[in-house]
C-alpha positions in Angstrom: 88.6 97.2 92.0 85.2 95.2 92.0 83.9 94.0 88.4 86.4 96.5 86.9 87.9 95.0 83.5 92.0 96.3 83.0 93.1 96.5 79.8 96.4 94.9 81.0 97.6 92.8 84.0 100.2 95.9 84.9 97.2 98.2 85.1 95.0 95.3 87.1 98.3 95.0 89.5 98.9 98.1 89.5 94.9 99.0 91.0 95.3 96.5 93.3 98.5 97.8 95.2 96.6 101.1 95.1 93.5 99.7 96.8 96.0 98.0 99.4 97.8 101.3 100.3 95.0 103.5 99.8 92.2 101.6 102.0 93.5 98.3 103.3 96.5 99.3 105.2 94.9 102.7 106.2 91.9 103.0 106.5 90.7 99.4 107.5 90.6 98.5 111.2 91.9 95.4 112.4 90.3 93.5 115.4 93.7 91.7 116.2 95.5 94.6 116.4 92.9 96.4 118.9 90.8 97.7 115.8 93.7 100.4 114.3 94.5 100.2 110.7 97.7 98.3 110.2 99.5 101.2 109.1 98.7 102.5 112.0 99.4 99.8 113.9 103.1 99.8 112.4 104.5 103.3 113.1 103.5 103.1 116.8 105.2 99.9 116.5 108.3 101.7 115.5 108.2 104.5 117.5 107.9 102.4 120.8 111.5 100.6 119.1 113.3 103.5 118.6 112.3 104.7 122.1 113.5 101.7 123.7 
């Protein structure tokens, strides 16, 4: 994503939404949320709702 040049602002979008799925929301840990990736984070989430 970094210094990468897109030849349109679909593709650039497009690259970004990947990077967000890909890294930010799986990989990435989160201090706030007791350093799990948000993704993570969100299905325990919903699995403790459904089980209530």
């Amino acid at each position: 994503i970094h210094h990468q040049h897109y030849p349109t602002r679909a593709d650039a979008q497009a690259a970004v939404q990947e990077y967000i799925e890909s890294f930010y929301n799986r990989q990435r840990r989160h201090s706030r949320l007791g350093y799990i990736p948000p993704a993570l984070f969100a299905d325990n989430f919903y699995q403790q709702s459904q089980a209530a």
